[in-house]
Structures are given as C-alpha cells and as structure tokens.
PDB file with SEQRES, HELIX, SHEET and CRYST1 records, atoms N, CA, C and O in Angstrom:
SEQRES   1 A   82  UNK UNK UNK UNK UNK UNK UNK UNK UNK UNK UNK UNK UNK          
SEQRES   2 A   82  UNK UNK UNK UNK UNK UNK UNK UNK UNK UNK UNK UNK UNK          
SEQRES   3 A   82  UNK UNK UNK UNK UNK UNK UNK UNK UNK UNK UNK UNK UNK          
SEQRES   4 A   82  UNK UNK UNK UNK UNK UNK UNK UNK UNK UNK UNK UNK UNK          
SEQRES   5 A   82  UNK UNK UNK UNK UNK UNK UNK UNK UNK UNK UNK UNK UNK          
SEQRES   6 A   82  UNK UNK UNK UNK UNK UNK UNK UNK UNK UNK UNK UNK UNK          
SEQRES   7 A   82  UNK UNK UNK UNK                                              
HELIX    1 AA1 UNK A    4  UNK A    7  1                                   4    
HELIX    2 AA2 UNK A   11  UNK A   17  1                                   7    
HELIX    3 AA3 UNK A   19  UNK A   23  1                                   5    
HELIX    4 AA4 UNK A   25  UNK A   51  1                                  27    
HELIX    5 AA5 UNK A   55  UNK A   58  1                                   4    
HELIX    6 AA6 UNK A   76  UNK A   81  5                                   6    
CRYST1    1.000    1.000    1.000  90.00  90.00  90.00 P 1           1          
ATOM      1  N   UNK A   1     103.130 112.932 157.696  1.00  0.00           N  
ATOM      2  CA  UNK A   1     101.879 112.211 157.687  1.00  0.00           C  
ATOM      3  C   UNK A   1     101.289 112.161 159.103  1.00  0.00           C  
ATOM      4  O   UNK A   1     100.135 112.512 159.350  1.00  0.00           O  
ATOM      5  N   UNK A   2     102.218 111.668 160.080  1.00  0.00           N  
ATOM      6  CA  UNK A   2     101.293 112.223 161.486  1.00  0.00           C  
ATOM      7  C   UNK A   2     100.779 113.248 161.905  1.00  0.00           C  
ATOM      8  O   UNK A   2      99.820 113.330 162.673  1.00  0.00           O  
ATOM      9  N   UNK A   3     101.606 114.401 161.251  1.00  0.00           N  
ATOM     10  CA  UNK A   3     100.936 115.866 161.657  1.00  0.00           C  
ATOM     11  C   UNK A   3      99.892 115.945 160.816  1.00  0.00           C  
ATOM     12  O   UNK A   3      99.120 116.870 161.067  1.00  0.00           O  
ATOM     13  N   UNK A   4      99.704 115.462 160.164  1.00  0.00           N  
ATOM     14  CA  UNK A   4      98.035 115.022 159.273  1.00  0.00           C  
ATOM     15  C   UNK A   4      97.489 114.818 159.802  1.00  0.00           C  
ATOM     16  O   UNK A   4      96.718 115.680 160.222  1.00  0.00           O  
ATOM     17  N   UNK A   5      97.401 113.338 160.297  1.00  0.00           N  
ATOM     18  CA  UNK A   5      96.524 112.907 160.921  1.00  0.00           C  
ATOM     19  C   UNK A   5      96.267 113.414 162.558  1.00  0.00           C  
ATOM     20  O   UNK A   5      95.454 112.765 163.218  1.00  0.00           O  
ATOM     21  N   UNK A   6      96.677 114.091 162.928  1.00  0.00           N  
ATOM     22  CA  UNK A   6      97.133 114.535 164.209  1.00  0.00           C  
ATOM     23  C   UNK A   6      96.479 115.490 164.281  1.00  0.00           C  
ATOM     24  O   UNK A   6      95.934 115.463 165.385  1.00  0.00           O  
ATOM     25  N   UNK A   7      96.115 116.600 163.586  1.00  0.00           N  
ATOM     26  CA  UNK A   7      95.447 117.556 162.727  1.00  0.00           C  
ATOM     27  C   UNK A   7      93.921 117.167 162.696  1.00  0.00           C  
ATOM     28  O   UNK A   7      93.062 117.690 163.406  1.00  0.00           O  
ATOM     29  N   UNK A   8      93.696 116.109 161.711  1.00  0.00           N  
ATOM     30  CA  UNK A   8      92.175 115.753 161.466  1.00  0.00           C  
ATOM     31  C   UNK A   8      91.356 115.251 162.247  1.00  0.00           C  
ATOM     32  O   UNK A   8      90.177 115.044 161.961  1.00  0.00           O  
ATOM     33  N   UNK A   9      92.229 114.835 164.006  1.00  0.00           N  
ATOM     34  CA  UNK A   9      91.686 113.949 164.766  1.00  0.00           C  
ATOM     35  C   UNK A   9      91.397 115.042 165.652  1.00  0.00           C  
ATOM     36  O   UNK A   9      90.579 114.730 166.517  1.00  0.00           O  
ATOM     37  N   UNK A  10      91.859 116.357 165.715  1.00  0.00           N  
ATOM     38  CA  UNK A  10      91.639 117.294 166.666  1.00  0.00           C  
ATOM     39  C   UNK A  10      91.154 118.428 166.308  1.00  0.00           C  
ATOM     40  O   UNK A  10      90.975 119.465 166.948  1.00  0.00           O  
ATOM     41  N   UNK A  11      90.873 118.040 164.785  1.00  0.00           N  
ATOM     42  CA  UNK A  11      89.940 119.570 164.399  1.00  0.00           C  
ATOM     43  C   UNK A  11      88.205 119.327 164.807  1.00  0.00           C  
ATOM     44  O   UNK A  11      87.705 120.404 165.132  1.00  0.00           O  
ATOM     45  N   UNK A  12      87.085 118.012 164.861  1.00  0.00           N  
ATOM     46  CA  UNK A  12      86.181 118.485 165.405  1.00  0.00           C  
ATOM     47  C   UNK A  12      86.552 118.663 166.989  1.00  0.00           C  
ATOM     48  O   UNK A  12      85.728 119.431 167.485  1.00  0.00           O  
ATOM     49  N   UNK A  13      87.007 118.451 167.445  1.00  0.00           N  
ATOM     50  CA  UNK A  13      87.166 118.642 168.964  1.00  0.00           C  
ATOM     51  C   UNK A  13      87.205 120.135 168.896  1.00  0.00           C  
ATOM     52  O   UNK A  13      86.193 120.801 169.115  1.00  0.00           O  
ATOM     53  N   UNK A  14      88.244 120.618 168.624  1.00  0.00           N  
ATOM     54  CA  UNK A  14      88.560 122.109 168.653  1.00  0.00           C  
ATOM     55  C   UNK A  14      87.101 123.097 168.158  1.00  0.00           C  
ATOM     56  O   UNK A  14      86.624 124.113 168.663  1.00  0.00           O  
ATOM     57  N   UNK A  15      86.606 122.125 166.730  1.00  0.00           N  
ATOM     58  CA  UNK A  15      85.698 123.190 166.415  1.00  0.00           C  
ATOM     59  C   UNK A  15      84.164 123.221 167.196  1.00  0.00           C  
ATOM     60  O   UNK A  15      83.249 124.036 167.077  1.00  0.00           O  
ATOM     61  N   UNK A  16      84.292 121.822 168.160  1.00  0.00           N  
ATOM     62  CA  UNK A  16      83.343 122.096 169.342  1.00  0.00           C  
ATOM     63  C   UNK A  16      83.209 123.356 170.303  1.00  0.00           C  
ATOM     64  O   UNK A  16      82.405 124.233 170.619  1.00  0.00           O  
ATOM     65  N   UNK A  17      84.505 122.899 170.573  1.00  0.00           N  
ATOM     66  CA  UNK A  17      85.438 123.635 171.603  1.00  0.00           C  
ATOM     67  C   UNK A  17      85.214 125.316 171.119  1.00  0.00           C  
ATOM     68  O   UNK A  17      84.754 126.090 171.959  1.00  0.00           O  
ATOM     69  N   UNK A  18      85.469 125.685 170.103  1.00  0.00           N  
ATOM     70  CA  UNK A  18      84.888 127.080 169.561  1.00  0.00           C  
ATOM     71  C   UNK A  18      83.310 127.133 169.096  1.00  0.00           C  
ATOM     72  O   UNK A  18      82.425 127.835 169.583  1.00  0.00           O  
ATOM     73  N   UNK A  19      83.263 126.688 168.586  1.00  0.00           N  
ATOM     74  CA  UNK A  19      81.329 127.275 168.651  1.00  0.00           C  
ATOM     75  C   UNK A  19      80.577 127.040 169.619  1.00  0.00           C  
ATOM     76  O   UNK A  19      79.414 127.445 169.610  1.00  0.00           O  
ATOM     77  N   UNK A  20      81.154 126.252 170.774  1.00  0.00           N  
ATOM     78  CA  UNK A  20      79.941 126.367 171.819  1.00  0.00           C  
ATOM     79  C   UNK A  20      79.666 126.840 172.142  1.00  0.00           C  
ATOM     80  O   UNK A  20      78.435 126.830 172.141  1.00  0.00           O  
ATOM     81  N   UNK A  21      80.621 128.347 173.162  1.00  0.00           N  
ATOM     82  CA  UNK A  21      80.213 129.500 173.367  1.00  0.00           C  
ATOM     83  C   UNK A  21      79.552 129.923 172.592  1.00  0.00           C  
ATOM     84  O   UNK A  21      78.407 130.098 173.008  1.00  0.00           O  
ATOM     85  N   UNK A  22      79.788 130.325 171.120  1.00  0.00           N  
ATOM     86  CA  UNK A  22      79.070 131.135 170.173  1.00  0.00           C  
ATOM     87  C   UNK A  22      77.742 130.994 169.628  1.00  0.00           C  
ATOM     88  O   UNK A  22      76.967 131.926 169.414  1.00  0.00           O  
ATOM     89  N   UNK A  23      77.429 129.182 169.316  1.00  0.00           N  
ATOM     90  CA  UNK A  23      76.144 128.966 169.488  1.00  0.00           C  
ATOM     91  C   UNK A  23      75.361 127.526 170.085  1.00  0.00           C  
ATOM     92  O   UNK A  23      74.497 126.763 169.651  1.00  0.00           O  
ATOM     93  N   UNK A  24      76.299 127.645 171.501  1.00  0.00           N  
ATOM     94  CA  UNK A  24      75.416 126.858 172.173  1.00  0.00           C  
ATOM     95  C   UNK A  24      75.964 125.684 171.801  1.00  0.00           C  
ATOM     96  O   UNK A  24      76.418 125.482 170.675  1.00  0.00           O  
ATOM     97  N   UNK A  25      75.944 124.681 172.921  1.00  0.00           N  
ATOM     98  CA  UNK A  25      76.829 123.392 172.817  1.00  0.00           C  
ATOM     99  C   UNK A  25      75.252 122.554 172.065  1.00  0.00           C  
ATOM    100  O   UNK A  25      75.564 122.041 170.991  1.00  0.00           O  
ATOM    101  N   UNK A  26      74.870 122.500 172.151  1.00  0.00           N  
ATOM    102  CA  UNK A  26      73.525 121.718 171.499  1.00  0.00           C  
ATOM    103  C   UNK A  26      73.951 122.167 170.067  1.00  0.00           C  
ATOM    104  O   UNK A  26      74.949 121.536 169.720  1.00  0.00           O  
ATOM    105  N   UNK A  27      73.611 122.863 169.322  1.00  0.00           N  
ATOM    106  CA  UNK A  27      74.186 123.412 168.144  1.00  0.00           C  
ATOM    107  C   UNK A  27      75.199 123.017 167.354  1.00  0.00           C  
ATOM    108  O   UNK A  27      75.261 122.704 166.165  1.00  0.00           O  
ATOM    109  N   UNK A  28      76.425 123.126 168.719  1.00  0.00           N  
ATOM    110  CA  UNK A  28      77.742 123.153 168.244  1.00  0.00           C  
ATOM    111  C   UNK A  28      77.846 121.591 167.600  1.00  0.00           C  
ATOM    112  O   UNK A  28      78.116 121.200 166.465  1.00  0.00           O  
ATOM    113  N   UNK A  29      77.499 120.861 168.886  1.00  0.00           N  
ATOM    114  CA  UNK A  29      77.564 119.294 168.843  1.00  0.00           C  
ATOM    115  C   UNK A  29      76.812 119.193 167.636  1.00  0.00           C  
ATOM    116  O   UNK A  29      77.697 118.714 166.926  1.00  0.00           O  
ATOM    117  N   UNK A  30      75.829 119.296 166.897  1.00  0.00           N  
ATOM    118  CA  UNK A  30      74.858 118.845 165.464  1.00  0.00           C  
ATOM    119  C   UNK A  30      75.797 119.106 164.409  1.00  0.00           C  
ATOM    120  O   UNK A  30      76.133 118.298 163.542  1.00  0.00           O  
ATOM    121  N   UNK A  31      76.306 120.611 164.575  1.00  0.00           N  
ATOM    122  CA  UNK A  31      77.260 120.997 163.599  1.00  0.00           C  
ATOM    123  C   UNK A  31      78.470 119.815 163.153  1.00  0.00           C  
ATOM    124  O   UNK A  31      78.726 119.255 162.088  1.00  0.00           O  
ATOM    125  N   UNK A  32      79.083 119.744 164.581  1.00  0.00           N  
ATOM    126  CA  UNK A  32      80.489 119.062 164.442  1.00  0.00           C  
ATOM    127  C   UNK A  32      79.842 117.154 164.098  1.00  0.00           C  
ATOM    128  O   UNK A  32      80.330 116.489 163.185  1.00  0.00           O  
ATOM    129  N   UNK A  33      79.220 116.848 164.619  1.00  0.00           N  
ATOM    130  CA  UNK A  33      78.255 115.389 164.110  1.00  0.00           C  
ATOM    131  C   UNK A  33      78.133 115.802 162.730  1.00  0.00           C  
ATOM    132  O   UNK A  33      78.718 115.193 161.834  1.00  0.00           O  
ATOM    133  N   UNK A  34      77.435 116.761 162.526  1.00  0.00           N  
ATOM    134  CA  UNK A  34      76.759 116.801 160.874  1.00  0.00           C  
ATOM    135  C   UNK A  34      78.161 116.650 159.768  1.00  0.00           C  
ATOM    136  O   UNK A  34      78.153 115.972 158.741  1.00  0.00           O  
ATOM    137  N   UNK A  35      79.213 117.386 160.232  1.00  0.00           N  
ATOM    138  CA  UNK A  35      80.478 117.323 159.842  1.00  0.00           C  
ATOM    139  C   UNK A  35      81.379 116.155 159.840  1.00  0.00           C  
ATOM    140  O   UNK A  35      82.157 116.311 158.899  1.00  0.00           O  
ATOM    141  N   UNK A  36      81.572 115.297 160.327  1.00  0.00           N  
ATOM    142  CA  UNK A  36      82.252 114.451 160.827  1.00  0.00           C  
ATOM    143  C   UNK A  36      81.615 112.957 159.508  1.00  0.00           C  
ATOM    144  O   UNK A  36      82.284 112.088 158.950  1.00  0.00           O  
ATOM    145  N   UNK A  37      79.893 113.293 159.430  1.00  0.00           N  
ATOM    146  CA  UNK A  37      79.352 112.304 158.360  1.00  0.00           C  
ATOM    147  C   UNK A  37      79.695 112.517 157.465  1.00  0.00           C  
ATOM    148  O   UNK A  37      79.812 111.551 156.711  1.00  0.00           O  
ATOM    149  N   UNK A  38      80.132 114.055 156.865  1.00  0.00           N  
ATOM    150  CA  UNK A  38      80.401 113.795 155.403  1.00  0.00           C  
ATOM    151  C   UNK A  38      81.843 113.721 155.292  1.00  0.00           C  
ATOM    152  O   UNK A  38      82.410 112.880 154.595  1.00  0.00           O  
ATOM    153  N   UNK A  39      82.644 114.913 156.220  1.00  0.00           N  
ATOM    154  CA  UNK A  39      84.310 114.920 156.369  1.00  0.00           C  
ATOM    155  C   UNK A  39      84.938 113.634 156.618  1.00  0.00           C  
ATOM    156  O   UNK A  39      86.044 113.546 156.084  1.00  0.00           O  
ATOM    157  N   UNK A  40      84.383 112.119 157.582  1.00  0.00           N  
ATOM    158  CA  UNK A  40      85.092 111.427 157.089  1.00  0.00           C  
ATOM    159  C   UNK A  40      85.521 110.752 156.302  1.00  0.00           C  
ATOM    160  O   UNK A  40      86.729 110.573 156.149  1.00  0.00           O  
ATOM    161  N   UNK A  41      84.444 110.120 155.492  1.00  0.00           N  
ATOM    162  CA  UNK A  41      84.629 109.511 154.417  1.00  0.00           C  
ATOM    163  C   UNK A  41      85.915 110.437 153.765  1.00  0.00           C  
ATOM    164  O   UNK A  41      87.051 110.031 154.007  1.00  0.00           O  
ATOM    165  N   UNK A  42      85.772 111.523 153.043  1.00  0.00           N  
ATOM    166  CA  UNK A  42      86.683 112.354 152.562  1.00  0.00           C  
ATOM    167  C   UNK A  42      87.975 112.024 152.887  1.00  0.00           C  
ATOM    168  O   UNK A  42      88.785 111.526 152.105  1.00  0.00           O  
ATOM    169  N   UNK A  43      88.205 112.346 154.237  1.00  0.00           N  
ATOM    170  CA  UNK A  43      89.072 112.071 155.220  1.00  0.00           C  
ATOM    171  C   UNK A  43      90.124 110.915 154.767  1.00  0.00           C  
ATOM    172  O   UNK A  43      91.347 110.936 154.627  1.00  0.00           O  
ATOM    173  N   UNK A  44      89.213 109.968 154.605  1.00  0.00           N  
ATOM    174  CA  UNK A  44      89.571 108.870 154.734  1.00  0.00           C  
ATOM    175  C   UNK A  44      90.276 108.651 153.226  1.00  0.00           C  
ATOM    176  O   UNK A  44      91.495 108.504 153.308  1.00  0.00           O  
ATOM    177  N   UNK A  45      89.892 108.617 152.265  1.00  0.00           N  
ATOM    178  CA  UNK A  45      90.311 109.125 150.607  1.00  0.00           C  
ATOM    179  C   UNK A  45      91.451 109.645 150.720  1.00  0.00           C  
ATOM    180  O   UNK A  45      92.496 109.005 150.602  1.00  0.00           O  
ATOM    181  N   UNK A  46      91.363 111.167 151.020  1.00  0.00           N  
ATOM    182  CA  UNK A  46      92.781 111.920 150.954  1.00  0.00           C  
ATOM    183  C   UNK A  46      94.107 111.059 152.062  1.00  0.00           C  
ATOM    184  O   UNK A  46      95.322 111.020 151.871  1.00  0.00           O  
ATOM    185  N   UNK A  47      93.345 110.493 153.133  1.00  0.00           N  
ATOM    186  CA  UNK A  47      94.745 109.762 153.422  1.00  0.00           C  
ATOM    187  C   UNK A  47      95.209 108.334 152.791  1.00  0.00           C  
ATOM    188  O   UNK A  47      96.404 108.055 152.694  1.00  0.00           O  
ATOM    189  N   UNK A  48      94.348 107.597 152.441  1.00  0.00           N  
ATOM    190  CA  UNK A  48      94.517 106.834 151.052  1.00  0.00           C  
ATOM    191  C   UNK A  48      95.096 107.339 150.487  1.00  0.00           C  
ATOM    192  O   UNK A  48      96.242 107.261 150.929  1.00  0.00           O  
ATOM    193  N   UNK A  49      95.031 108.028 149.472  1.00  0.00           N  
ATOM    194  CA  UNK A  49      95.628 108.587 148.402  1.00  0.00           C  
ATOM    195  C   UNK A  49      96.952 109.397 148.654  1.00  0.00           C  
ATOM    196  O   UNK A  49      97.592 109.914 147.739  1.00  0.00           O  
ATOM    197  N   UNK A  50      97.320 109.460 150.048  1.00  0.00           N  
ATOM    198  CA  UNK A  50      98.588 110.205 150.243  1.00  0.00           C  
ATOM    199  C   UNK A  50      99.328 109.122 150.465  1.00  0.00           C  
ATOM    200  O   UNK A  50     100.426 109.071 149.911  1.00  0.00           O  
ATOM    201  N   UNK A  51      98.807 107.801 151.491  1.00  0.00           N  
ATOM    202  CA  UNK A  51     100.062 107.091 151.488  1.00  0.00           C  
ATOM    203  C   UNK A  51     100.522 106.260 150.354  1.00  0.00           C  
ATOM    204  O   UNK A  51     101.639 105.767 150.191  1.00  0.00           O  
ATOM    205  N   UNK A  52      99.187 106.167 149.389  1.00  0.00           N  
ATOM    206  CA  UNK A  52      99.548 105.400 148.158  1.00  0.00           C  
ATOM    207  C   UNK A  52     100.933 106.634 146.788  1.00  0.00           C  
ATOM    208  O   UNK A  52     101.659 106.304 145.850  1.00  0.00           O  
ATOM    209  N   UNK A  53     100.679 107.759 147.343  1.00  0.00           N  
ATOM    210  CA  UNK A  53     101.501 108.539 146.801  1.00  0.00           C  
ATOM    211  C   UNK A  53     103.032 108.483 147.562  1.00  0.00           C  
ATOM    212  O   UNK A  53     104.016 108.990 147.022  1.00  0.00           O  
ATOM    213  N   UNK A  54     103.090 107.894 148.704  1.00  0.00           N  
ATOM    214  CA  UNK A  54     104.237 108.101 148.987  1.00  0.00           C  
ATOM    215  C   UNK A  54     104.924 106.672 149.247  1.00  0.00           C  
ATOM    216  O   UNK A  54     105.961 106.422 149.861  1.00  0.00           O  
ATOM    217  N   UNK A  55     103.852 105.641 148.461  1.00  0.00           N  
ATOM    218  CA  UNK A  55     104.316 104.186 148.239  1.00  0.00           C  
ATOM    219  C   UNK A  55     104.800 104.156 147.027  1.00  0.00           C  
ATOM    220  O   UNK A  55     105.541 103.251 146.643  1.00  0.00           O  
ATOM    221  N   UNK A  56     104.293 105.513 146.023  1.00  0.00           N  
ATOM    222  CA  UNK A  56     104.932 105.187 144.935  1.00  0.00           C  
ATOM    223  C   UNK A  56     106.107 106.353 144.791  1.00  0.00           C  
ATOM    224  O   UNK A  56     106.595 106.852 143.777  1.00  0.00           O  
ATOM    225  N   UNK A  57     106.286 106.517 145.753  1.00  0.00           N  
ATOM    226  CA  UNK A  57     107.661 107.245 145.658  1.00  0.00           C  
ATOM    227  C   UNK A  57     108.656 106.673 145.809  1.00  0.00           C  
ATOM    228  O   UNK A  57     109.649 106.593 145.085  1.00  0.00           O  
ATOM    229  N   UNK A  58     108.330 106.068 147.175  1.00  0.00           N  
ATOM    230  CA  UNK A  58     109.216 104.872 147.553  1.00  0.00           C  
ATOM    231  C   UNK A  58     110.072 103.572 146.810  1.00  0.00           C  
ATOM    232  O   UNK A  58     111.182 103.056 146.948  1.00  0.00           O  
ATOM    233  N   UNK A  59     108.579 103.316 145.732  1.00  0.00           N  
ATOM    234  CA  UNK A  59     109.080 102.555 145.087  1.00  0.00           C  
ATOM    235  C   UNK A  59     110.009 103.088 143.745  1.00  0.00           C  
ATOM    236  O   UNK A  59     111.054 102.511 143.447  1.00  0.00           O  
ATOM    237  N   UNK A  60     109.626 103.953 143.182  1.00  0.00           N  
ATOM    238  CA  UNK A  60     110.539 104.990 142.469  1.00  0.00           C  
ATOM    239  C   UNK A  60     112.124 105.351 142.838  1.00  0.00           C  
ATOM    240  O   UNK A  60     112.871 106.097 142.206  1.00  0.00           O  
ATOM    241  N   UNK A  61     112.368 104.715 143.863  1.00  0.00           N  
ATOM    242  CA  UNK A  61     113.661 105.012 144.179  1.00  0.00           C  
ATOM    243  C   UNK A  61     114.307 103.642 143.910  1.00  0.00           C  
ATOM    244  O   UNK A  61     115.322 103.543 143.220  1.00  0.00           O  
ATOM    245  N   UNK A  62     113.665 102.549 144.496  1.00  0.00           N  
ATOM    246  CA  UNK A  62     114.002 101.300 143.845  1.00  0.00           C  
ATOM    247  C   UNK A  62     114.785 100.825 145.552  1.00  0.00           C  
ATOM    248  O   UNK A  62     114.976 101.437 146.603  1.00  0.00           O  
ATOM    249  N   UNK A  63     115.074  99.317 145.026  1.00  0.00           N  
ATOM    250  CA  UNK A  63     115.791  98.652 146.656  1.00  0.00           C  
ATOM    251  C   UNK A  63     117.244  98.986 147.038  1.00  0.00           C  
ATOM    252  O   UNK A  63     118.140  98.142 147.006  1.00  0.00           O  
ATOM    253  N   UNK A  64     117.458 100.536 147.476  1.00  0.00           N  
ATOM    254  CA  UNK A  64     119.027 100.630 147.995  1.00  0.00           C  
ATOM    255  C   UNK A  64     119.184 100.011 149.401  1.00  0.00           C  
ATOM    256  O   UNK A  64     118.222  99.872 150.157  1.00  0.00           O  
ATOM    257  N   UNK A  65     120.382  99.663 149.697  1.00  0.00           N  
ATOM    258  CA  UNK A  65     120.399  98.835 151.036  1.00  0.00           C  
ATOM    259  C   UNK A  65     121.044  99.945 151.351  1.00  0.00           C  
ATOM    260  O   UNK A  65     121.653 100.567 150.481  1.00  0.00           O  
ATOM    261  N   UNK A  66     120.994 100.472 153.010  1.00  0.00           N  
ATOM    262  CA  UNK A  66     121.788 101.756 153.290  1.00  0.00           C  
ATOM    263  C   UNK A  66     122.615 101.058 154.569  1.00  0.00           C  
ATOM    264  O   UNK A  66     122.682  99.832 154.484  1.00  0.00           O  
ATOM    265  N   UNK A  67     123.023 101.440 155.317  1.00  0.00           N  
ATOM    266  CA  UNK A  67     124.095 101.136 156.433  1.00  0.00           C  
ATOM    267  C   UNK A  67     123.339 100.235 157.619  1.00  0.00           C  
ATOM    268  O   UNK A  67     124.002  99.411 158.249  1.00  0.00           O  
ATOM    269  N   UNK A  68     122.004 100.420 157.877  1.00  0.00           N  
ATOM    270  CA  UNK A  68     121.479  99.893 158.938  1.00  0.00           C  
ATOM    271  C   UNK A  68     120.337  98.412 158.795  1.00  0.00           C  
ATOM    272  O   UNK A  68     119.704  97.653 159.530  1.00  0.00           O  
ATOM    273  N   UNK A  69     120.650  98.689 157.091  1.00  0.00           N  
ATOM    274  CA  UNK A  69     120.434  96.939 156.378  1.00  0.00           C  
ATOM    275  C   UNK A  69     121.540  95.796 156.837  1.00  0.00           C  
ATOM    276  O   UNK A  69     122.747  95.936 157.035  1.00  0.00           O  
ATOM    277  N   UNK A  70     120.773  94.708 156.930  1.00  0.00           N  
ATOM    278  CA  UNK A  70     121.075  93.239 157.833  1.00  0.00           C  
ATOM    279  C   UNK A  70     121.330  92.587 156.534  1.00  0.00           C  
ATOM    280  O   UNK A  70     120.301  92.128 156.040  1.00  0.00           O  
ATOM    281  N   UNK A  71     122.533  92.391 155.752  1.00  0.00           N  
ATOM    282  CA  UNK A  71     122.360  91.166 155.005  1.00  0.00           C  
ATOM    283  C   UNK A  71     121.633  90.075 155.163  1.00  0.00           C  
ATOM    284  O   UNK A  71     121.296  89.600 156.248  1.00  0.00           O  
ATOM    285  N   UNK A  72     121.320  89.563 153.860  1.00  0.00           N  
ATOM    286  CA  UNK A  72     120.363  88.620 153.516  1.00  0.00           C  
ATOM    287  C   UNK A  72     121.153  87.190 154.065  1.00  0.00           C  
ATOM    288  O   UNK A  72     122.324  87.055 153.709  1.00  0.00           O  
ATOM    289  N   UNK A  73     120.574  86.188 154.871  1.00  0.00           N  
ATOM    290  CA  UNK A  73     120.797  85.301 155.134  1.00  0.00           C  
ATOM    291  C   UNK A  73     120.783  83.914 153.671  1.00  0.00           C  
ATOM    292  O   UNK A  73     119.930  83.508 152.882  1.00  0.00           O  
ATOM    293  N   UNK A  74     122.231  83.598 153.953  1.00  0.00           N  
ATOM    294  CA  UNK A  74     122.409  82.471 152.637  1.00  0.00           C  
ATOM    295  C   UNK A  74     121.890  81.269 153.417  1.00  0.00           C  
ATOM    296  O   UNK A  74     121.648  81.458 154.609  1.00  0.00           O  
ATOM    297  N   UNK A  75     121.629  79.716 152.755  1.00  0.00           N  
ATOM    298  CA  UNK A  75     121.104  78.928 152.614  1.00  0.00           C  
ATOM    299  C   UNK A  75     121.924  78.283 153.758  1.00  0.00           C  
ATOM    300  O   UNK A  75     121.503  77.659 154.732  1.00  0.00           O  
ATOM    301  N   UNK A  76     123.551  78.666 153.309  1.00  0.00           N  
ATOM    302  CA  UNK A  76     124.977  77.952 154.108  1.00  0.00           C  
ATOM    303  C   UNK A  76     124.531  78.155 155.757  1.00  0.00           C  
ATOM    304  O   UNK A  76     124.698  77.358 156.680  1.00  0.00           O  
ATOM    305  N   UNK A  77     123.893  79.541 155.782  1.00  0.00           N  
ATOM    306  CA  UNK A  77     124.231  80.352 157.069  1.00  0.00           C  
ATOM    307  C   UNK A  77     123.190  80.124 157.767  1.00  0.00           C  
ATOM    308  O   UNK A  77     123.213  81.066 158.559  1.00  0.00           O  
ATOM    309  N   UNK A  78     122.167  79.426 158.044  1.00  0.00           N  
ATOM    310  CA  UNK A  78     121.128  79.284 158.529  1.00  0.00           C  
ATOM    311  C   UNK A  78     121.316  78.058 159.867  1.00  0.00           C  
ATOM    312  O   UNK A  78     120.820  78.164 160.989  1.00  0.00           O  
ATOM    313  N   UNK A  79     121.986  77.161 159.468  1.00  0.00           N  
ATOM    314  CA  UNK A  79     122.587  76.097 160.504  1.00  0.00           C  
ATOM    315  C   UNK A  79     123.457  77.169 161.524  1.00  0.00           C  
ATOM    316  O   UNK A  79     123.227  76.981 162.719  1.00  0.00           O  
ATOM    317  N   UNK A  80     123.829  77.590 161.403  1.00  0.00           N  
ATOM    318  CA  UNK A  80     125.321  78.925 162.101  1.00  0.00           C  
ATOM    319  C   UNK A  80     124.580  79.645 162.776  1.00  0.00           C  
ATOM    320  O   UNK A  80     125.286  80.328 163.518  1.00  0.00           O  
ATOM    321  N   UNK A  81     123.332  79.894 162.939  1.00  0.00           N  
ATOM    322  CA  UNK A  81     122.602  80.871 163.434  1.00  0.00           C  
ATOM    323  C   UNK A  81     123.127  80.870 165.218  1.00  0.00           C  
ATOM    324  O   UNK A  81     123.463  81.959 165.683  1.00  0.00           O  
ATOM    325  N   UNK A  82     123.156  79.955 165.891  1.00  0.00           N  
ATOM    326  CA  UNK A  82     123.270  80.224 167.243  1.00  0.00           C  
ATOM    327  C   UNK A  82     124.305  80.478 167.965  1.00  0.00           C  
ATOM    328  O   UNK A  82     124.179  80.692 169.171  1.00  0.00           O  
TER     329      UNK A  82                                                      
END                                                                             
C-alpha cells in the first residue's frame, strides 16, 4: 500500500518533469493541473476501496493472538501495575 501511494504522489511530478521539454512547461503544467482535477477524486476511491479490502481480509482471519501480543489485563491485576 505505500508503494501505491508513493507511486500516485510522484506520478504528476514526473509527468511534468517529462512533457515540459516536449511541450513547454506552460502546457505541461495545464496538462498535469487538468489531471490532478479529475485523477484525484479517483485516486482517492481506489485507495478507499483498497484499504477497506484489506480490512476485510483482516477481519476474515478473525482475532489470533501471535507471540508479540500483551495479555489482556484482569480486573485482579490492575492494582499490581507498578
């Protein structure tokens, strides 16, 4: 998921970065603006929809406690704390 987003935050840059030479940074800049109004919204959806896909994965596995889980503090054990 970071190389996602890591990705989407550096593709108008880059695609500045390439069409300016080709047509002119005035140009380039309208292009990558004109892009950015409709691509984020989008943007923004597909990463919605990915982390909600990988919330329900998560939850699909259900609550295993693995080795670097802290038991749950009992009622007894709360005075004992210091």
């Amino acid at each position: 998921m970071k190389t996602f987003i890591a990705a989407v935050a550096l593709s108008p840059w880059i695609a500045y970065h390439l069409l300016g030479p080709l047509a002119g940074e005035e140009a380039a800049w309208q292009f990558v603006s004109a892009s950015l109004w409709v691509g984020t919204p989008i943007l923004v959806v597909v990463a919605a929809l990915r982390a909600y896909g990988e919330g329900l994965k998560r939850g699909a596995r259900g609550c295993q406690p693995s080795d670097t889980d802290r038991p749950a503090f009992q009622t007894t054990q709360l005075g004992q704390l210091n």
